[in-house]
C-alpha positions in Angstrom: 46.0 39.5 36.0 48.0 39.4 32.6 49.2 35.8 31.1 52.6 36.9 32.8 51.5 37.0 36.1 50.4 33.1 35.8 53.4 32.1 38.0 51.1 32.1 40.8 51.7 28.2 40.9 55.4 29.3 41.8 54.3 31.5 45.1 55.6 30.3 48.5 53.5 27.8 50.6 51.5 29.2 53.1 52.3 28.7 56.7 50.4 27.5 59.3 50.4 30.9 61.3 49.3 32.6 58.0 45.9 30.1 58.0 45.2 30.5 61.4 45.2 34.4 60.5 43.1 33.9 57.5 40.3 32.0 59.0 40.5 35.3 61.8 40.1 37.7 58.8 36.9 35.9 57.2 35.4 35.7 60.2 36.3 38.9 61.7 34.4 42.4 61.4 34.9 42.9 57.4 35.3 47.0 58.0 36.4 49.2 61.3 34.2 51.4 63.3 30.7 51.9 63.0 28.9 54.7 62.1 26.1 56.3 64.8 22.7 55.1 63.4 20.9 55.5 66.5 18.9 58.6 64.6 17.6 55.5 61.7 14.7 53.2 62.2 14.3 50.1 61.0 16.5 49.4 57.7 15.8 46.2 55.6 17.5 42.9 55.8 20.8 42.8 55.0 21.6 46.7 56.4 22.2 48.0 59.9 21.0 46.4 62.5 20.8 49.3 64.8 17.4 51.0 64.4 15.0 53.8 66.1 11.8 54.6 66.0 10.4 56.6 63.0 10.7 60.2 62.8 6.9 61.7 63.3 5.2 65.2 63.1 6.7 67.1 60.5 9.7 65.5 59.8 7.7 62.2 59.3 5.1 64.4 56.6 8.5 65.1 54.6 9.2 61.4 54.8 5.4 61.0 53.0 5.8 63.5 50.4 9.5 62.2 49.2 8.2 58.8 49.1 5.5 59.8 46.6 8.1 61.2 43.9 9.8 58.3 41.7 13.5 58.1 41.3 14.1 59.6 37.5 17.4 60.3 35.6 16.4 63.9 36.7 16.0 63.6 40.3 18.8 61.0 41.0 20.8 63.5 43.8 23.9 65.4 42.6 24.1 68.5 40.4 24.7 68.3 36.5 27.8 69.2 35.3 28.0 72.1 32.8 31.3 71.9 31.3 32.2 70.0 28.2 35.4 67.4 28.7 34.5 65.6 25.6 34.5 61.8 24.6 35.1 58.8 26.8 35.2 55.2 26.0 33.7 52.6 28.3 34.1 49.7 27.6 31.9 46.7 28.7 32.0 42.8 28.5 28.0 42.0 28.3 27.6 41.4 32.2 24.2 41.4 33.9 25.8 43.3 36.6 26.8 46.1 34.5 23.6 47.5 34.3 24.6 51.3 35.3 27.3 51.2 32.6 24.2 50.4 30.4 21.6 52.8 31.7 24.8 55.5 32.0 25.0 55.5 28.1 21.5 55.3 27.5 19.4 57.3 30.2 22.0 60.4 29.9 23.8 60.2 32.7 27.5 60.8 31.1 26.0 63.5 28.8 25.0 65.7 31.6 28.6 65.3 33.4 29.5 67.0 29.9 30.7 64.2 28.8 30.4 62.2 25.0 30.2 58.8 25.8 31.1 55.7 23.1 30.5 52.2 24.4 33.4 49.5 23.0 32.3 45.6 23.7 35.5 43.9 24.7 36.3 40.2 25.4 37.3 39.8 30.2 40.7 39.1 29.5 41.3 42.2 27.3 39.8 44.7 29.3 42.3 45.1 32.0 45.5 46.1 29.0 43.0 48.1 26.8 42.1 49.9 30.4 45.7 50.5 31.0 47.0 51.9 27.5 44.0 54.0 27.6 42.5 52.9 24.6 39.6 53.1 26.2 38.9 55.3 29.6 37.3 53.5 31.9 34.8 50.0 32.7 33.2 48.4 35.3 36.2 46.8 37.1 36.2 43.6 39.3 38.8 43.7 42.6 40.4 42.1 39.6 44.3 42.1 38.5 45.5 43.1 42.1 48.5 41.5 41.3 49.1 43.0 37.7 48.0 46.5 39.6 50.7 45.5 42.3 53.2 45.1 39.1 52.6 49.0 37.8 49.4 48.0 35.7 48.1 51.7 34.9 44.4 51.4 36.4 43.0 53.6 39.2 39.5 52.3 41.2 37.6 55.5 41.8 34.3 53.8 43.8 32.4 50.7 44.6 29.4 50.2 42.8 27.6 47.4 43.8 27.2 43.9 45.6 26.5 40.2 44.9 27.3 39.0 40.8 29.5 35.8 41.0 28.9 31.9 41.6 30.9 29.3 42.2 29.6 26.0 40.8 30.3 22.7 40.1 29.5 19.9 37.8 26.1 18.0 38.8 28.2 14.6 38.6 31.8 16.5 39.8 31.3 15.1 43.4 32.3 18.4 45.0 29.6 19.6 47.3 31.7 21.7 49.4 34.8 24.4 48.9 36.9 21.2 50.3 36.0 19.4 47.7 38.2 21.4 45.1 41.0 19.9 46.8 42.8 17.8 43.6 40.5 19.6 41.1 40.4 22.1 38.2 38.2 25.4 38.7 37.7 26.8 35.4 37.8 31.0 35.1 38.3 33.7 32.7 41.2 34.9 33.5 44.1 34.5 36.3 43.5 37.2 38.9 39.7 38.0 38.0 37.7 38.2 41.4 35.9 34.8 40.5 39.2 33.3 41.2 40.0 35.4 44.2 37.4 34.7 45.6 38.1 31.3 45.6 41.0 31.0 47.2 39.9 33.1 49.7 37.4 30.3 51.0 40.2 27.7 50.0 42.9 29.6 52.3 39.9 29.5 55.1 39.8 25.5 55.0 43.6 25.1 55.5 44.0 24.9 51.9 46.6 25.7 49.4 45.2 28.3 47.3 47.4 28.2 45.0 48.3 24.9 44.4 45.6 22.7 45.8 43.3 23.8 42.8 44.4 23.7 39.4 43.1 27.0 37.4 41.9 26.8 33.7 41.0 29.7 31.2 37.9 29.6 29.3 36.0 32.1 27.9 33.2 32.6 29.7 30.5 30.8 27.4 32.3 27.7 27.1 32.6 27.3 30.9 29.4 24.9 31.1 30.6 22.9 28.7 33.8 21.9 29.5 31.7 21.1 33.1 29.6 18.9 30.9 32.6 17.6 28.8 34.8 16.5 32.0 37.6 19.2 31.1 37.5 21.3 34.4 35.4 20.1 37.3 33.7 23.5 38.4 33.6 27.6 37.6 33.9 30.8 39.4 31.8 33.1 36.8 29.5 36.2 36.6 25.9 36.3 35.9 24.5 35.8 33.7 26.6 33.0 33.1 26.1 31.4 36.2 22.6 32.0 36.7 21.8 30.3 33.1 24.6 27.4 34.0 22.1 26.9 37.2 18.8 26.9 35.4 20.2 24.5 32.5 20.4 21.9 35.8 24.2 21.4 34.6 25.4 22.5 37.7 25.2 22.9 41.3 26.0 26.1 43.6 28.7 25.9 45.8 28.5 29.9 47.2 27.6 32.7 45.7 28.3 36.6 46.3 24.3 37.2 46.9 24.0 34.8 49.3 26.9 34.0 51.6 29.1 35.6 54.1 31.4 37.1 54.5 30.9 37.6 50.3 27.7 39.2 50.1 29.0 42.3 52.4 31.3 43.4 49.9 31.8 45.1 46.9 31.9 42.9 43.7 32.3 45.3 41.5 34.2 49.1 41.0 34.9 51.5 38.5 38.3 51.5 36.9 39.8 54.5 35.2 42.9 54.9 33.2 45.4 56.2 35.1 46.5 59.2 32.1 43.0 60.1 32.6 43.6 60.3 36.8 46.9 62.1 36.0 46.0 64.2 33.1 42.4 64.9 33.4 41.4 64.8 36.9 38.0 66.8 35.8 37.3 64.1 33.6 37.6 61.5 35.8 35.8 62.9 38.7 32.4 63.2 35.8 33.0 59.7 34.7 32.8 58.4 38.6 30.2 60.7 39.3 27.7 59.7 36.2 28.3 55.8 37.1 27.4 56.4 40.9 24.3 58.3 39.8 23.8 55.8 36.9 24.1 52.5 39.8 21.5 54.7 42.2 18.7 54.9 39.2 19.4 50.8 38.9 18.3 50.2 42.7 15.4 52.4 42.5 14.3 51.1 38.6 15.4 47.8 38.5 12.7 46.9 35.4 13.2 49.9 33.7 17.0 48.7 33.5 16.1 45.0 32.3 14.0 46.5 29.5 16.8 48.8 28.6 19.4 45.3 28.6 17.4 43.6 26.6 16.4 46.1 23.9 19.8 47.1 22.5 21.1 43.5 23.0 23.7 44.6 25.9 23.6 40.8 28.4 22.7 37.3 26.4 20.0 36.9 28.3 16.2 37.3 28.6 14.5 40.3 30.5 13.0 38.1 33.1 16.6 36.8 33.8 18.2 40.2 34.1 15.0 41.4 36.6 15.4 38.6 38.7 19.2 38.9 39.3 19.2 42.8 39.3 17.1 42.1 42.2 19.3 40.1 44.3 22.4 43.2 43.4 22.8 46.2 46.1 23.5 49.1 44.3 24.9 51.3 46.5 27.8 53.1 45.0 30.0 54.2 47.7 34.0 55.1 47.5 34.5 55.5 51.4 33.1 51.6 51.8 34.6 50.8 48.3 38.0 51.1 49.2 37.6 49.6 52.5 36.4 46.5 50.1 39.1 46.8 47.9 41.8 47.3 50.7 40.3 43.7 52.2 40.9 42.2 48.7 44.6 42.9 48.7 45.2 41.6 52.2 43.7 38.3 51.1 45.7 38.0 47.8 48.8 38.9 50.6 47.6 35.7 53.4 47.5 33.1 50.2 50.6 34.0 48.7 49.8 35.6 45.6 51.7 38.8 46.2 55.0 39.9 47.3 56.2 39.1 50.6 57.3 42.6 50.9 54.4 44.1 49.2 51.8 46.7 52.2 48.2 46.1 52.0 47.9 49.1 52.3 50.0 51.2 50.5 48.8 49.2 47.7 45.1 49.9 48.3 46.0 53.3 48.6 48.1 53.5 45.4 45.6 51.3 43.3 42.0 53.6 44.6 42.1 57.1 44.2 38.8 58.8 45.6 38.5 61.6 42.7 35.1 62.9 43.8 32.9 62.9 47.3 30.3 60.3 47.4 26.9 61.2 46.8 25.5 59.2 49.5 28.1 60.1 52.2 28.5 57.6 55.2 28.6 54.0 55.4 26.6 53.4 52.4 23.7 54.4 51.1 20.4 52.5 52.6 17.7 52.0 49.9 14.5 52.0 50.9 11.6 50.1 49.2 9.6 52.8 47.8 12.7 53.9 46.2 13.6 57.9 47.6 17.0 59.1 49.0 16.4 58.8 53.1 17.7 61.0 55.6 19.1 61.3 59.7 16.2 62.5 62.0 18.4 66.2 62.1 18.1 66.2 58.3 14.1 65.7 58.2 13.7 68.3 60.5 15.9 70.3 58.3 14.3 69.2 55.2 10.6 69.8 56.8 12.2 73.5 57.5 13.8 74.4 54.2 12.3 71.8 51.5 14.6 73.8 49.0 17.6 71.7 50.4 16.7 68.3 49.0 18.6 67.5 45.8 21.0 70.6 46.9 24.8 69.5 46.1 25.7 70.8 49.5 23.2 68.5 51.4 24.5 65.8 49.3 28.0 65.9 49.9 27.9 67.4 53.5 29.0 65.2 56.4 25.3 63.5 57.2 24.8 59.9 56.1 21.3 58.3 54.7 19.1 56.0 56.1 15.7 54.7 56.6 13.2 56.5 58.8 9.8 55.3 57.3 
């Protein structure tokens, strides 16, 4: 959200009706339907719960000789792209989370979308205007500046990329042990309208709280945020690893939630992929290649997660040691997804519409819709894309058999973006 849209102090109370409503949509199933998993056995923690036994015979042997193959930059699913649609800038704030813009640039990944890739560092609260007047043509983007994007802010989200990044903490001596104990107190962030903040005042509006202004919201940049803890000049932060995480093992501060570890947080998307919207507009090509190389980029970080640390740390990408990056790449689902992305991003915007930070005229949906643009079919198609441990692309019971059949199919683009869905079967 741009210094403008700082007003939010000005937004109508919330009523009592709305609350009641909030504290149904926390609790409530975070996505309709359900997808038919009855053909999957049993998935890991955290995934469907609806499980089969595992596929045997020959189907099961395909299983086997997958599993044996490693996840490389040339056997992540999806077909290269041969044509040449020159340079994009990506810019990147120094995240942990951002590892697949990292490993993008430097495992290949935008070069074989035909694309020329140039990485530009800029500052959280710069990002979002630089995005939007195309100087540069696409980041990692937060569910951030819904309300700047409600406004006519020039940024499309193309796909979801991958869960659990931010922390809510608060100062060891603050006395807050709970989201009710913001109540009166000032939450330091990065900027108005990141998803840190939104976050927030989605578990504020849960309580019965004022969101808006029960809290009272101060802008740091990110690496001062401990400090002015330890200083007494906010009481807690909403902030991203590896921030947090370092805020946490300096014993400065406490954890209130966090995206890896508490519902309904953890189930969704923390992080998308924002495009300029001349790019949408003007080169729709483009744009689709840019999507495509981050998806493919996010799937290598699930399946390589120390391979990606090592490439962090060597080029001096996240201020922070390798064994910090593995162990918080490890609590992230990569699972790039724009079906389930926009279903995230859509639940975003009705939040920011129950607290009162947008319009009272402004449709949920029609914003979603406006704001995420699907300019490409996933390349895990279905609900998401389960990973399994020994890191290979799984398939339905009908697809092993298949696969068992005609072993030319794996990889194949049309397997890929056909109507099946992934899951684990060994």
């Amino acid at each position: 959200m741009s210094t403008s849209d700082s007003d939010q102090n000005v937004r109508p109370a919330i009523t009592s009706t709305a609350l009641s409503r909030r504290q149904f949509l926390r609790y409530a199933s975070i996505f309709s339907g359900s997808l038919a998993l009855a053909a999957c056995s049993s998935a890991p923690a955290a995934q469907s719960p609806t499980a089969a036994p595992a596929a045997t015979g020959a189907a099961g042997a395909a299983t086997a000789a997958t599993a044996a193959s490693p996840v490389t930059a040339a056997t992540v699913p999806g077909d290269t792209n041969s044509a040449t649609l020159g340079a994009v800038k990506i810019a990147y704030g120094g995240g942990a989370c951002e590892a697949a813009t990292f490993v993008g640039y430097e495992s290949g990944f935008f070069e074989k979308e035909g694309l020329k890739p140039e990485l530009v560092a800029l500052a959280a609260g710069t990002q979002k205007e630089a995005l939007a007047s195309d100087k540069v043509n696409t980041l990692q983007y937060t569910a951030e500046s819904i309300k700047a994007l409600e406004q006519g802010l020039g940024v499309r989200i193309t796909t979801g990329l991958h869960k659990g990044c931010i922390r809510l903490l608060a100062g060891v001596n603050s006395g807050i042990k709970t989201v009710a104990d913001l109540k009166g107190k000032s939450l330091g962030i990065t900027n108005f309208g990141g998803l840190p903040q939104v976050l927030v005042q989605w578990a504020l509006g849960d309580l019965g709280l004022n969101p808006v202004s029960d809290v009272t919201y101060k802008i740091f940049p990110g690496e001062q945020l401990e400090s002015a803890v330890q200083k007494g000049e906010i009481d807690a932060f909403a902030v991203y690893d590896p921030l947090a995480a370092i805020a946490l093992n300096n014993k400065t501060v406490i954890q209130i939630f966090s995206t890896q570890d508490d519902l309904p947080y953890k189930e969704m998307y923390c992080c998308f992929i924002g495009v300029s919207q001349k790019v949408i507009d003007e080169e729709p090509e483009k744009a689709a290649a840019i999507t495509r190389a981050f998806q493919k980029a996010a799937y290598w970080v699930e399946h390589n997660k120390p391979e990606a640390a090592k490439i962090m740390t060597a080029k001096k990408y996240v201020p922070a040691s390798e064994e910090l990056l593995l162990s918080l790449l490890k609590q992230y689902d990569y699972v790039p997804s724009a079906v389930k992305g926009k279903a995230n991003f859509g639940k975003f915007v009705e939040i920011l519409k129950r607290v009162g930070v947008l319009e009272k005229d402004t449709d949920p949906a029609k914003l979603t819709d406006l704001a995420f643009v699907q300019v490409t079919p996933d390349l895990y198609p279905g609900e998401a894309l389960t990973v399994p441990s020994h890191g290979v692309p799984q398939y339905s019971a009908r697809e092993l058999k298949e696969l068992a059949e005609n072993p030319q199919l794996l990889y194949s683009a049309a397997h890929i973006s056909g109507p099946g869905f992934y899951c684990n079967v060994s």
